[in-house]
C-alpha positions as CSV (number, residue, x, y, z in Angstrom):
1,X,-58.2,21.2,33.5
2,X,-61.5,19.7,34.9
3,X,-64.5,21.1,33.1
4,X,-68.0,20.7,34.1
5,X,-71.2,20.9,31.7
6,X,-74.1,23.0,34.3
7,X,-76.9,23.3,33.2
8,X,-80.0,25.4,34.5
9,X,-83.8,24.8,33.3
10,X,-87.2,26.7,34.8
11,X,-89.1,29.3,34.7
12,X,-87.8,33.0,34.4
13,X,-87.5,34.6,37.4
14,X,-85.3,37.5,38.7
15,X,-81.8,36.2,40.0
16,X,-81.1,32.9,38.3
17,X,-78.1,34.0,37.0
18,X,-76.9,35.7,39.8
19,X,-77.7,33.4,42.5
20,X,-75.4,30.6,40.3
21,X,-72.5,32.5,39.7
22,X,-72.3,33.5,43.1
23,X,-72.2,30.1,44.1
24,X,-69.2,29.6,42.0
25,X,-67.5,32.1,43.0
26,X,-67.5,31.0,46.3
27,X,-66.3,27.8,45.5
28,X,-64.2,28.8,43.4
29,X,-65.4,27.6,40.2
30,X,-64.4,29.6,37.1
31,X,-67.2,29.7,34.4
32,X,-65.3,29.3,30.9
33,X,-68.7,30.1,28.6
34,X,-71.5,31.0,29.4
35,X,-75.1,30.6,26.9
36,X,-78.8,31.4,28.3
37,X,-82.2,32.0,26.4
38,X,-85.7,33.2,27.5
39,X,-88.4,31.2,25.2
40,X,-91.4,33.3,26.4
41,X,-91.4,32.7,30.0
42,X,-88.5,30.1,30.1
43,X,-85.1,30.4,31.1
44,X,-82.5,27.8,29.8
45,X,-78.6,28.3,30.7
46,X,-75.6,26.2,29.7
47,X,-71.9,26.7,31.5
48,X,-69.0,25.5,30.8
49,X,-66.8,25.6,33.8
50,X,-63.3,25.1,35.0
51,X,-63.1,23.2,38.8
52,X,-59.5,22.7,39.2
53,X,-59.0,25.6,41.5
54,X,-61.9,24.6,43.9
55,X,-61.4,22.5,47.4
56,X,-64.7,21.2,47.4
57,X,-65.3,17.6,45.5
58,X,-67.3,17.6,42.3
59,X,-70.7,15.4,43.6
60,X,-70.9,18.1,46.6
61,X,-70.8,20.7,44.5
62,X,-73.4,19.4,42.1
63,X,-75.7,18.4,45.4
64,X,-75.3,21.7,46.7
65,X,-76.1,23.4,42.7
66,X,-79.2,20.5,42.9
67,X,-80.3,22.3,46.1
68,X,-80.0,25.7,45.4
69,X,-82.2,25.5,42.1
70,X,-84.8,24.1,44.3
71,X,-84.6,27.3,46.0
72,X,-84.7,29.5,43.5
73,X,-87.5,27.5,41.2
74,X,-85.0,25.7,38.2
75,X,-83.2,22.2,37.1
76,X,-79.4,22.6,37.7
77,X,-77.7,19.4,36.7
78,X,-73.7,19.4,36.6
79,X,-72.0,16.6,34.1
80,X,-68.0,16.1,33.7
81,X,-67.1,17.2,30.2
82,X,-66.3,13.9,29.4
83,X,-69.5,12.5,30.3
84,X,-71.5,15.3,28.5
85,X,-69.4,14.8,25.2
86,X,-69.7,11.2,24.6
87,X,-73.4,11.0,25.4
88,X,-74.0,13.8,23.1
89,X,-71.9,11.9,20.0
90,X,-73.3,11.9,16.9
């Protein structure tokens, strides 16, 4: 299984959630967990997802996530599980 750390950062705004999981849905991308907050007016959300059924390579996916949370106002950063785990080691 590949799993992918995604991460969104920003302001609250209508849609945040939406607009992401609709972009993995159409790619294909299963989300595995799911966490978000609202700390007054900010929005922080942390996915854990599952890329082995998609067609379309990991670094487009994560331009394309880069992109779209320009769009919509946030951060989206995607990391390999790997990555995420041992830079997060205590």
């Amino acid at each position: 299984m590949e799993k992918v750390i995604i991460t969104v950062l920003g302001k609250d705004a209508v849609g945040i959630i939406s607009k992401v999981c609709t972009y993995l849905a159409d790619n294909q991308v299963n989300i595995l967990d799911i966490t978000q907050t609202i700390v007054q007016e900010y929005f922080n959300m942390m996915m854990i997802v599952n890329m082995e059924n998609t067609d379309t390579p990991f670094e487009q996916i994560c331009n394309e996530l880069e992109n779209l949370g320009e769009v919509i106002g946030v951060k989206i950063k995607c990391q390999r599980e790997e990555i995420f785990t041992r830079m997060h080691r205590i």
